[in-house]
C-alpha positions as CSV (number, residue, x, y, z in Angstrom):
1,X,-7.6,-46.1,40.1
2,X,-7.3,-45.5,43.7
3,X,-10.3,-44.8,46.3
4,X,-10.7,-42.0,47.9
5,X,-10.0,-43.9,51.3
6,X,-6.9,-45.3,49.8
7,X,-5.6,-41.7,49.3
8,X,-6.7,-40.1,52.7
9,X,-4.5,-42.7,54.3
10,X,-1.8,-42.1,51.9
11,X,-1.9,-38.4,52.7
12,X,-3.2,-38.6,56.7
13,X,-1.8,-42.8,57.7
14,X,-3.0,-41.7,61.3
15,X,-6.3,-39.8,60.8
16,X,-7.5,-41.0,57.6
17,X,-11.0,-42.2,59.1
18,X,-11.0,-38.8,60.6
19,X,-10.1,-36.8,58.2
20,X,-12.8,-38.7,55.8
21,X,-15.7,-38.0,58.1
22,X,-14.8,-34.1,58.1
23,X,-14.4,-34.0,54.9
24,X,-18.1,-35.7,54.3
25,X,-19.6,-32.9,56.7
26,X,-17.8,-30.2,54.1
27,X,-19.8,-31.7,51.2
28,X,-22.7,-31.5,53.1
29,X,-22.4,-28.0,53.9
30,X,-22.3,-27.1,50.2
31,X,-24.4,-30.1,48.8
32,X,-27.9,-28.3,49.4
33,X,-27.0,-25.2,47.8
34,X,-25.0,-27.0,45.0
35,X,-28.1,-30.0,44.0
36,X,-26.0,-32.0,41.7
37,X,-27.7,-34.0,39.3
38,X,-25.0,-36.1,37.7
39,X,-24.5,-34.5,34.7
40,X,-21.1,-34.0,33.3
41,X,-20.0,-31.4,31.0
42,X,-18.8,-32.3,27.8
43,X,-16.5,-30.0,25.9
44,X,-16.9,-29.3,22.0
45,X,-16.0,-27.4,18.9
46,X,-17.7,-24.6,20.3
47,X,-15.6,-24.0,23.3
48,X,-13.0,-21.8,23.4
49,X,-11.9,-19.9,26.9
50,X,-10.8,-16.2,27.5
51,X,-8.1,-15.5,29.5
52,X,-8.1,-12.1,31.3
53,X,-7.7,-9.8,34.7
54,X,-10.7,-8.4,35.8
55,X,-9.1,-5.3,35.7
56,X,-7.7,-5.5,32.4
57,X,-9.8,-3.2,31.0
58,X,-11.4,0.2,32.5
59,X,-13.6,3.0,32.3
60,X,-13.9,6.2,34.4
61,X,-16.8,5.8,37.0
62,X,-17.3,1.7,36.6
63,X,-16.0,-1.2,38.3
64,X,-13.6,-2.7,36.2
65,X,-15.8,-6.3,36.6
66,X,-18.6,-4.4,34.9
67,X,-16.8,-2.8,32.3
68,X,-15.6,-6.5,31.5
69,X,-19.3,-7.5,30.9
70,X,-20.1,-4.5,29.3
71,X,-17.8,-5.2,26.6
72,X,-17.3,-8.4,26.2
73,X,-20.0,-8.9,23.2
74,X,-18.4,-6.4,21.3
75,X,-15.0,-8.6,21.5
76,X,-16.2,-12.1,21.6
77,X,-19.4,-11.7,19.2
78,X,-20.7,-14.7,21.1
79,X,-17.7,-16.9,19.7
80,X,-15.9,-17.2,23.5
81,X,-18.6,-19.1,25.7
82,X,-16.4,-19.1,29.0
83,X,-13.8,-16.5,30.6
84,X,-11.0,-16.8,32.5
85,X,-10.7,-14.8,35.5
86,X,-7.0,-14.6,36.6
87,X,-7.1,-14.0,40.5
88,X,-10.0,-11.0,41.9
89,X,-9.3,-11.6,45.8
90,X,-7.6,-9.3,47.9
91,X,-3.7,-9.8,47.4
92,X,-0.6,-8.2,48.0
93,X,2.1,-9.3,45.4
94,X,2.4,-11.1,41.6
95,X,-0.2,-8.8,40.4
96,X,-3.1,-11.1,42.5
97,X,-1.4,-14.7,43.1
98,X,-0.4,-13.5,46.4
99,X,-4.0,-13.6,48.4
100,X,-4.9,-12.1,51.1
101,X,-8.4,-13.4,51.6
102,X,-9.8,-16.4,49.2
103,X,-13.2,-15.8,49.4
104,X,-13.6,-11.7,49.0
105,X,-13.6,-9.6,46.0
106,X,-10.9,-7.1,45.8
107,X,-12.6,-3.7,45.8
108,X,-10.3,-2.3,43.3
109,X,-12.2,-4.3,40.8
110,X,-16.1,-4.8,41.8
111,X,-18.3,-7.4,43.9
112,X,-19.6,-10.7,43.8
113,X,-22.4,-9.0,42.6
114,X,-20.5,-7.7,39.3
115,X,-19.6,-11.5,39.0
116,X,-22.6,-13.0,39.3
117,X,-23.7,-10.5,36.4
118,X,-20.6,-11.9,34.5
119,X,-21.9,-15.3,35.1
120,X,-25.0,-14.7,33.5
121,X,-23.1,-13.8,30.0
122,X,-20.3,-16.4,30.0
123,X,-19.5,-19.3,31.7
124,X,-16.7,-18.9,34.1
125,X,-13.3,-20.5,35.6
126,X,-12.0,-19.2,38.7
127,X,-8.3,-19.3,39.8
128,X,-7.8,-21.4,42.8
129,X,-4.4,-20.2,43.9
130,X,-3.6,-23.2,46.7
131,X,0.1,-23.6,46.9
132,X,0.7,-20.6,48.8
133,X,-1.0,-17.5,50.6
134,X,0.2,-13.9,50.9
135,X,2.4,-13.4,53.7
136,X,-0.6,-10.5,54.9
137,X,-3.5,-13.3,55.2
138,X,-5.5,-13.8,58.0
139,X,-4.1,-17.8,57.8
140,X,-0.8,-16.6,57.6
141,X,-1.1,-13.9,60.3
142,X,-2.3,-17.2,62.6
143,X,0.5,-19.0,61.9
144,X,2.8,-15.7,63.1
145,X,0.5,-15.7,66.7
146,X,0.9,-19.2,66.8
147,X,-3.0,-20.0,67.2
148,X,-4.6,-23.2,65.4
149,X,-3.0,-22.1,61.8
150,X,0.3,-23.1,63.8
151,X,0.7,-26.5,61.7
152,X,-1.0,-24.8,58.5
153,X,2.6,-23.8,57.3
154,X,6.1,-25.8,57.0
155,X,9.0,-24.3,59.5
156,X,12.1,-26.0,57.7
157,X,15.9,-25.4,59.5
158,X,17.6,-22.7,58.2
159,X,20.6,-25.1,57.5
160,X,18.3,-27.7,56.3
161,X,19.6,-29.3,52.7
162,X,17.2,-28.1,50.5
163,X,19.3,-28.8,47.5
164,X,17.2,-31.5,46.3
165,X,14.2,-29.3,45.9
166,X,13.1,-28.5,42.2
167,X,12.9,-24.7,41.5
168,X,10.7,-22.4,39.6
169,X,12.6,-19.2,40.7
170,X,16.4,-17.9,41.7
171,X,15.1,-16.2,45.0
172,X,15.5,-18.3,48.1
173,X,13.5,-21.4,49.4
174,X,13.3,-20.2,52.8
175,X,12.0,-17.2,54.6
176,X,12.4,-16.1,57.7
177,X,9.7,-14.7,59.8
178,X,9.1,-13.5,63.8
179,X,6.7,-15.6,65.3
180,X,5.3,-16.3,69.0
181,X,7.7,-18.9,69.4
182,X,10.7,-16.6,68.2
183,X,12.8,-16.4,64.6
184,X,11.0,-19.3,62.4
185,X,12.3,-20.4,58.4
186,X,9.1,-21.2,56.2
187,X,9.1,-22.5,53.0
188,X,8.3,-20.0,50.1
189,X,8.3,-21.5,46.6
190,X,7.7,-18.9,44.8
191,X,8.3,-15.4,47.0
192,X,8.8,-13.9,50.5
193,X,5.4,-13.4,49.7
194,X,4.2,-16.1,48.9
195,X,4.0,-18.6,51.7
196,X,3.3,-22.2,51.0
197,X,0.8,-24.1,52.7
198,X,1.5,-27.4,54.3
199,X,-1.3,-29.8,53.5
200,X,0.2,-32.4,55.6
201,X,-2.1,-30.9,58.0
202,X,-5.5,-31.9,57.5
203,X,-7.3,-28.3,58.0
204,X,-5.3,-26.8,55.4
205,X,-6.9,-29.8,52.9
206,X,-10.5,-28.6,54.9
207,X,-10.4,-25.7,54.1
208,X,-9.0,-25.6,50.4
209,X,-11.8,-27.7,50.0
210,X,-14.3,-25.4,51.4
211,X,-12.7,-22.4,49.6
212,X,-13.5,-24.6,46.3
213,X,-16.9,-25.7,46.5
214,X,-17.7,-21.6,47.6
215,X,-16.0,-21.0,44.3
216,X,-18.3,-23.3,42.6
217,X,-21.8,-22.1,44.5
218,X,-20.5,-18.4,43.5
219,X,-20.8,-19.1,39.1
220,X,-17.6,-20.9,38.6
221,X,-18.0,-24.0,35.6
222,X,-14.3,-24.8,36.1
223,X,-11.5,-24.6,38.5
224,X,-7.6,-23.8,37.7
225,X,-5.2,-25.3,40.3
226,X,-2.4,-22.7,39.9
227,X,1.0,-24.0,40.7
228,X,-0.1,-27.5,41.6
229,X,3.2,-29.4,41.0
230,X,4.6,-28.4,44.4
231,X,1.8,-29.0,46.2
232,X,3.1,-31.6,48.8
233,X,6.8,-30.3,50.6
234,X,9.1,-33.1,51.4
235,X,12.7,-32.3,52.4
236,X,15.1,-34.9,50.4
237,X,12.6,-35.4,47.2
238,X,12.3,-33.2,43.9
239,X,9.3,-31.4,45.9
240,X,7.3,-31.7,42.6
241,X,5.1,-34.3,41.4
242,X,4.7,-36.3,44.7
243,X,2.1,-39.2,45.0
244,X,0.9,-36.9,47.6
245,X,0.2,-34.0,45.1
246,X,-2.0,-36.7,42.8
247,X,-3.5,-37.7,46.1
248,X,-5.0,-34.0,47.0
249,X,-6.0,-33.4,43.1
250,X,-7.8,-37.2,43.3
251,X,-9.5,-35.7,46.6
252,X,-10.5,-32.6,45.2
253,X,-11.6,-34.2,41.8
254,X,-13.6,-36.8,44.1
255,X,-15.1,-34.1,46.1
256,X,-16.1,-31.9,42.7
257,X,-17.6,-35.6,41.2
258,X,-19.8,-35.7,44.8
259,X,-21.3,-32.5,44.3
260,X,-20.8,-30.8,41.2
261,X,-19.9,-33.1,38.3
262,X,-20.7,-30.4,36.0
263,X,-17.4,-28.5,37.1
264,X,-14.3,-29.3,35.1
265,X,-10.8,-29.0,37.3
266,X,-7.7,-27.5,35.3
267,X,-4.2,-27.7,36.3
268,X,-1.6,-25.1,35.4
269,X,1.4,-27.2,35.2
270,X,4.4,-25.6,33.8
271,X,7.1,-28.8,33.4
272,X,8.4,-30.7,30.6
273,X,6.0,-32.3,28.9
274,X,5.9,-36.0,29.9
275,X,5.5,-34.8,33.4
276,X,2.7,-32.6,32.5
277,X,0.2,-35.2,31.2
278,X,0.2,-36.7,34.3
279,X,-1.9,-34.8,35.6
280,X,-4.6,-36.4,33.8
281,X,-4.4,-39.1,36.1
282,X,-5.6,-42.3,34.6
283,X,-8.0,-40.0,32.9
284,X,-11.1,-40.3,35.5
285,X,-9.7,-39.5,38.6
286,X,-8.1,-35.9,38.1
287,X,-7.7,-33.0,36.2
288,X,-10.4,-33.0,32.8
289,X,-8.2,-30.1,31.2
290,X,-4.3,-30.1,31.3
291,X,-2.5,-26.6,30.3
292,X,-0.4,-27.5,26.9
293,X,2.7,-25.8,28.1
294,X,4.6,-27.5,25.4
295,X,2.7,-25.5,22.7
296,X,3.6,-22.4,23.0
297,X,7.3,-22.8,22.6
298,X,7.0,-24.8,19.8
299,X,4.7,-23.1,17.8
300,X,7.2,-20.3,18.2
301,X,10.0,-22.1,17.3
302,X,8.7,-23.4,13.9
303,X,8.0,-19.8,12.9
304,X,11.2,-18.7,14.3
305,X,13.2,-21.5,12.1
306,X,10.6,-21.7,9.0
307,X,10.5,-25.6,10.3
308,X,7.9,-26.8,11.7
309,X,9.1,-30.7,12.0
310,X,9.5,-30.7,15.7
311,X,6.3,-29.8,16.2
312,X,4.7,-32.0,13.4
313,X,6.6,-34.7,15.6
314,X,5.4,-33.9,19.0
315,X,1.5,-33.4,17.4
316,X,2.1,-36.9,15.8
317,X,2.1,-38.4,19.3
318,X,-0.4,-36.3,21.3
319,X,-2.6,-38.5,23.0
320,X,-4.4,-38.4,26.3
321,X,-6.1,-41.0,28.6
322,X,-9.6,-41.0,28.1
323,X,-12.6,-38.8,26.5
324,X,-13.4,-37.3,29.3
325,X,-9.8,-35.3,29.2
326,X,-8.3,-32.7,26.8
327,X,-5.6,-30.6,26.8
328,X,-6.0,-26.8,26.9
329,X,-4.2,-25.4,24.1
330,X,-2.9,-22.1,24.3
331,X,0.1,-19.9,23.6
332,X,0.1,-16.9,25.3
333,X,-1.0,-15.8,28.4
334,X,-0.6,-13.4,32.0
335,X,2.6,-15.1,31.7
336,X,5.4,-15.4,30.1
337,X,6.7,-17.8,27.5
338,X,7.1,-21.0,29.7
339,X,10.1,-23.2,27.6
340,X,9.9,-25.8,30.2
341,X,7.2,-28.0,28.5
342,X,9.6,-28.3,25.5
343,X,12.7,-29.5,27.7
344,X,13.6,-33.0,25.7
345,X,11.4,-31.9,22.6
346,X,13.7,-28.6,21.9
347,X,17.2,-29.1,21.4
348,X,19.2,-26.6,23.9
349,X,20.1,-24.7,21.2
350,X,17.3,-24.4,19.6
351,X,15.6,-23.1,23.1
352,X,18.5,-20.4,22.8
353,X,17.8,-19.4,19.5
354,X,14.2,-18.2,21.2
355,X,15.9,-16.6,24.4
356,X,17.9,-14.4,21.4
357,X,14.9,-13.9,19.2
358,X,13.1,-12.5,22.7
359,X,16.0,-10.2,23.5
360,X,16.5,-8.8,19.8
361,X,12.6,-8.1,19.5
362,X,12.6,-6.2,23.1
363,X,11.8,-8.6,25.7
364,X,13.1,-10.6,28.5
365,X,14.3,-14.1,29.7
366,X,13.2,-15.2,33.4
367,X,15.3,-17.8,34.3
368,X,15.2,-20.7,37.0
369,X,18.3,-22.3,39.6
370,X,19.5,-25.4,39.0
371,X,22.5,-27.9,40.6
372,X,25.2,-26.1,41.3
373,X,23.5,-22.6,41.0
374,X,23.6,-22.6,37.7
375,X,20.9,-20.7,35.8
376,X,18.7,-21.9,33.4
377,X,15.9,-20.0,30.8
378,X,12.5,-20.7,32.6
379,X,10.3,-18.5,30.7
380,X,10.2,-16.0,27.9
381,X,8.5,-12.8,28.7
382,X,7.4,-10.8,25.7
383,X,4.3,-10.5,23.8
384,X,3.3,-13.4,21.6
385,X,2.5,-10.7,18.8
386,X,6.2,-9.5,19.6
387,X,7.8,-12.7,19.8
388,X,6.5,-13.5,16.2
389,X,6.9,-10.0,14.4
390,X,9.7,-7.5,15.6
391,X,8.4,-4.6,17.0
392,X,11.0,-2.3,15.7
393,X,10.9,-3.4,12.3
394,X,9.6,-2.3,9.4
395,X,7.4,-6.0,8.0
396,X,4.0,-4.8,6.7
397,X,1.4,-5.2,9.1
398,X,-0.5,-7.6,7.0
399,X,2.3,-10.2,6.9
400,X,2.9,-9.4,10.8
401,X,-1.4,-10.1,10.9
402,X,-1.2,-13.3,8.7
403,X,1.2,-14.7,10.6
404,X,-0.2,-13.9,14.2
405,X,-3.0,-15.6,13.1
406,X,-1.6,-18.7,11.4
407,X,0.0,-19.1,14.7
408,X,-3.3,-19.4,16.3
409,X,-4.7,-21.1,14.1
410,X,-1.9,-24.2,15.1
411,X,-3.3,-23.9,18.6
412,X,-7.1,-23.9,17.6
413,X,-7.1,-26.9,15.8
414,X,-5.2,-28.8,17.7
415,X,-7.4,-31.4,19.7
416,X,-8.7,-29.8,23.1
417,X,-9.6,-26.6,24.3
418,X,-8.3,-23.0,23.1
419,X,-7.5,-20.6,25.2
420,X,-6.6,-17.3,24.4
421,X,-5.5,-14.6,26.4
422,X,-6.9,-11.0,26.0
423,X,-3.9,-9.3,24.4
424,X,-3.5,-11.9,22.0
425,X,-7.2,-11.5,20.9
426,X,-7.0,-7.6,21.1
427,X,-3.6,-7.9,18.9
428,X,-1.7,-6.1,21.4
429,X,1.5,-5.5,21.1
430,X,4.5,-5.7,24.4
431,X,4.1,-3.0,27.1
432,X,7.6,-2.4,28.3
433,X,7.2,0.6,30.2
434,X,4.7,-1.4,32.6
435,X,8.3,-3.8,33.1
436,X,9.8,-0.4,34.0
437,X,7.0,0.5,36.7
438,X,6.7,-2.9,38.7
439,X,10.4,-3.8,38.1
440,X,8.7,-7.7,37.0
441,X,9.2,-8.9,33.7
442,X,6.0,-10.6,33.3
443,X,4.5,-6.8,32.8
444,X,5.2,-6.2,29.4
445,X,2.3,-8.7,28.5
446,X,0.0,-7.3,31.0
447,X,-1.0,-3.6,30.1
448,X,-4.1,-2.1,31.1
449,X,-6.5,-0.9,28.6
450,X,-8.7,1.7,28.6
451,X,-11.8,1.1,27.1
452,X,-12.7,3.9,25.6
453,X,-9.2,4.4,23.8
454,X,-9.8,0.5,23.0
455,X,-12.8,1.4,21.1
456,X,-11.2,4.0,19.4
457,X,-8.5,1.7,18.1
458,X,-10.7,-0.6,16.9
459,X,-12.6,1.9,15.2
460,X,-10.2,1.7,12.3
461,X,-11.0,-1.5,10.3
462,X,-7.5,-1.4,8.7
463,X,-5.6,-1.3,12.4
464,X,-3.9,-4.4,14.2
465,X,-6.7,-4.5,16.8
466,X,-9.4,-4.7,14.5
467,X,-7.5,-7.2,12.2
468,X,-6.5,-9.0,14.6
469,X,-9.9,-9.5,16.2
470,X,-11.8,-9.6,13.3
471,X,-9.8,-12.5,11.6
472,X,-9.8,-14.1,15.3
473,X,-13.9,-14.1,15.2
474,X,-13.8,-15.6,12.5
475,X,-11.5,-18.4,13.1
476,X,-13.7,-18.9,15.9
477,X,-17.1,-19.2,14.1
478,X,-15.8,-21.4,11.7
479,X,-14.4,-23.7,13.9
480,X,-17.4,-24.1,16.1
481,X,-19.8,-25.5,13.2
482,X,-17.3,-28.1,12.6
483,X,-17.7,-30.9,14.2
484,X,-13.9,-32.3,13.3
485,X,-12.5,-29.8,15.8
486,X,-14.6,-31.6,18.3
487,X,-11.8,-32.3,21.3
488,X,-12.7,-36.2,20.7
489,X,-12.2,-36.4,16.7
490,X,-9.3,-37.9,15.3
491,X,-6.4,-36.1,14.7
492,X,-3.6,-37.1,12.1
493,X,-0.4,-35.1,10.9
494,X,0.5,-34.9,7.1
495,X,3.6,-34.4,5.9
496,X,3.7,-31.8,3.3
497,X,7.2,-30.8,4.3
498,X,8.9,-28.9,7.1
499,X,7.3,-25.6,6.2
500,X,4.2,-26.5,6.9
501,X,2.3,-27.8,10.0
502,X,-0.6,-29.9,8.5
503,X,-3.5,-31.1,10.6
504,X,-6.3,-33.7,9.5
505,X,-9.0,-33.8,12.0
506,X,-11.8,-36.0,11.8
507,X,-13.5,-38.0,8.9
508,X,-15.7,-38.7,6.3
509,X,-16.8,-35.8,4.7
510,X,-16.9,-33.5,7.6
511,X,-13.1,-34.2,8.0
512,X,-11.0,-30.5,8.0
513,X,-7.6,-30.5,7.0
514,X,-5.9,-27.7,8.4
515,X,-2.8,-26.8,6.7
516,X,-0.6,-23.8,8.2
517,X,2.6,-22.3,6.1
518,X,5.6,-21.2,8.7
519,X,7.3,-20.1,6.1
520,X,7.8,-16.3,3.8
521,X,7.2,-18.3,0.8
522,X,3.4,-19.8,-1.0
523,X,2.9,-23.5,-0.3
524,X,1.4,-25.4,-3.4
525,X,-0.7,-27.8,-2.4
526,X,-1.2,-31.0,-4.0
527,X,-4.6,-30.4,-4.9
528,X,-7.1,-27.8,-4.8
529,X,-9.6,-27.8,-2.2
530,X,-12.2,-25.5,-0.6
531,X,-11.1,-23.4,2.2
532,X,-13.3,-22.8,5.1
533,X,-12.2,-19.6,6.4
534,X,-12.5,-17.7,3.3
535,X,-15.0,-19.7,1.7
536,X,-13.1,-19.8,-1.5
537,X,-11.5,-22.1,-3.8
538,X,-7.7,-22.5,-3.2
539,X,-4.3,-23.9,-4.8
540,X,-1.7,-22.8,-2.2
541,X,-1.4,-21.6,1.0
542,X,0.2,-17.9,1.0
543,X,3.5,-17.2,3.1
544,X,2.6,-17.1,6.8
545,X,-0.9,-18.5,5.9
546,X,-3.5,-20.7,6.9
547,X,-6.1,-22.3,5.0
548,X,-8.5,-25.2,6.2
549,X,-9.5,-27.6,3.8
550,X,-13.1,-28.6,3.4
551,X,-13.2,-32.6,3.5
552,X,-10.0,-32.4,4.6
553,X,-9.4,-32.7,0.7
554,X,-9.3,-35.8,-1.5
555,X,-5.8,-36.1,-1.2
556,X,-5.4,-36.1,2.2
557,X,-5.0,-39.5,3.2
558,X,-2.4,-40.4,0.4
């Protein structure tokens, strides 16, 4: 575990005494308002995170913030204790992961005053978006005058060899911008846009810092570092995963520890697997909560090829560094698809076999560059509900229901934290015509909602929405008064064959075996147990199904 001297001088060699004693005066600023008193939150069986825009839902007359905590009870039913708020700053591109201005509200969807009101419901975790700015921030717009946000942004060669650098995108590396000083290339990950910030220079780690801890005195519990695996820029390396990029998460983690060990950092990781879970650290020193990007694809894939095996395997060996981290578990999100996290899990053709299912069921394949230009699938944007059940088909809703659900089920029982996006707790289904509107894939899981036509919707007891949400609730409610989906009890996989994913957590008699049926046909069970969610004696778990097993059964350990 290394000191947080040790990794200013790794990041600053020439200024690290400096750089330390700024970065002291930046916890003093906030340390009054903030009055830590050591206590450090501990996540449980109750927890379970929503993941939404602010503006995903909206009603004539009302900020969209407000109409978020207006009716959020009538979704959650108390069974979600913290939300999600994807970006709510100013911004200019990527429907708000471009920002213009880290510490404003945009107007289009309320104040800091309609968050603080939020904050009183629900716990909250803000997005920290700190690889990049929009190209229209005041930083940026510094940079272009050549003031003292010169050094805040990387000026590569145009004819620089960039080929070493890992990509999450097809669009260029470079972009090329008039500045003071004439015609200047500047690195952009992700879009023209999007311009990443070089935190070589020790302001740009100042002030990320400060933009955090403001984050934390205005309501938020936790803190998502979006895109951190290209944090630190370095012509002639992968440009992901540098010792750097631990270095400024240990920093920040160190900083949050100082003043506010109640607040739990996140990082949104989208990479194969293996790499992901660094990003615990040595599982004091950075992130508490590690996006499960592997999940998602391979929850899809066992329902995809009525085998779930692969994933049995990968569960099997899910481990993380201490009890003070978990992973969050979730499988759909603002996003697409990411297949990334099941690179070396997945065969190649087993990751195509997805691509096809997305395409036949209406949605879309994003994919990134590689060597030698080749592309590669990077994620698959389509509704999870879509992705599992074929929206032009003609499968009775129930089956299309059980199945949704079963798939969620996988992801809430798994040890760690659920997350679960709006749509997928709404039961939406894919929005294509928004893909058609903005031209970006990632739409067709991103519709607006209306809340009065929402209500309407759910209205209907026998409707998707209100099946969906209803069985959802309850998932929920069970879950959190059992303390073997705790993120700390054990976890073991039985092998009741390829058609079903089976999941003992904990022991003893409040040990829950969780047994989930990827397949069209009834699973006998071995024995008879008492199932949890439906309070009822069962035999078999019906195609698509899920039952959990009260006392994990006697038969469970055999």
């Amino acid at each position: 575990m290394s000191t947080l001297a040790e990794d200013l001088a790794l990041l600053y060699p020439s200024c690290a005494d400096e750089v330390g004693a700024a970065l002291d005066a930046v916890l003093a600023r906030h340390a009054e308002a903030l009055r830590p008193d050591g206590r450090r939150r501990t996540w449980t069986q109750r927890d379970a995170i929503l993941i939404t825009y602010a503006d995903s839902l909206s009603a004539p007359g009302q900020a969209p913030l407000a109409t978020l905590a207006d009716i959020l009870p009538r979704l959650t039913d108390g069974t979600i204790p913290t939300v999600h708020l994807l970006p709510f700053y100013p911004w200019t591109s990527d429907d708000g992961f471009s920002v213009v201005d880290y510490l404003a509200v945009d107007p289009a969807v309320g104040t800091w005053h309609d968050v603080a009101h939020l904050r009183r419901q629900v716990e909250l975790m803000f997005d920290a978006v700190i690889n990049h700015v929009s190209a229209s921030s005041p930083w940026f717009a510094g940079f272009l005058a050549d003031d003292e946000h010169r050094d805040w942004f990387l000026v590569v060669d145009e004819d620089a060899d960039t080929s070493s650098i890992v990509r999450p995108r097809t669009l260029p590396l470079l972009t090329g911008f008039d500045t003071a000083r004439g015609r200047e290339h500047v690195w952009t990950t992700f879009s023209a846009d999007q311009v990443d910030l070089n935190y070589a220079e020790p302001a740009v780690l100042l002030a990320v810092l400060d933009v955090v801890l403001t984050y934390v005195r205005r309501g938020a519990s936790v803190i998502r570092l979006d895109a951190v695996t290209y944090l630190w820029k370095e012509l002639g390396t992968s440009g992901v995963h540098l010792p750097q990029t631990h270095a400024v998460i240990r920093v920040l983690r160190a900083a949050l520890d100082a003043v506010a060990p109640d607040v739990t950092l996140i990082t949104e990781t989208n990479v194969p697997h293996a790499e992901n879970v660094s990003y615990f650290g040595d599982g004091h020193d950075e992130a508490q909560l590690v996006y499960n990007f592997a999940l998602p694809p391979l929850v899809l894939h066992s329902f995809v090829a009525g085998d779930a095996s692969a994933l049995s395997a990968w569960a099997a060996g899910l481990t993380t560094p201490s009890q003070e981290t978990s992973f969050f578990n979730f499988l759909a999100s603002h996003d697409g698809v990411g297949v990334r996290g099941a690179e070396g899990i997945l065969a190649a053709a087993d990751l195509t076999a997805l691509a096809d299912r997305v395409h036949a069921h209406g949605g879309h394949v994003s994919y990134r560059a590689v060597e030698d230009g080749e592309r590669v699938p990077y994620e698959l944007n389509i509704n999870y509900f879509d992705a599992l059940s074929d929206p032009a088909g003609d499968e009775p809703l129930a089956t299309q229901v059980a199945r949704f659900l079963t798939a969620q089920s996988i992801m809430a029982t798994l040890p760690g934290v659920p997350g679960i996006y709006l749509h997928s707790l709404l039961g939406s289904r894919g929005w294509p015509a928004g893909v058609a509107l903005t031209g970006a894939n990632r739409s067709i899981n991103r519709e607006k909602l209306d809340r009065d036509t929402l209500l309407a919707e759910l209205s209907h007891p026998d409707g998707r929405r209100a099946r969906v949400l209803r069985g959802y609730q309850r998932l929920l409610r069970v879950r959190s008064g059992q303390a073997a989906f705790d993120p700390r009890a054990s976890a073991a996989v039985i092998d009741l064959g390829p058609g079903a994913f089976a999941l003992l957590r904990g022991s003893g008699p409040e040990a829950v075996l969780a047994v989930h049926n990827v397949t069209a046909e009834p699973l006998p069970l071995p024995a008879a147990g008492h199932d949890l969610l439906t309070d009822a004696e069962v035999a078999a778990v019906p195609p698509f199904g899920t039952v959990w097993l009260n006392g994990g059964a006697p038969w469970a350990a055999s």
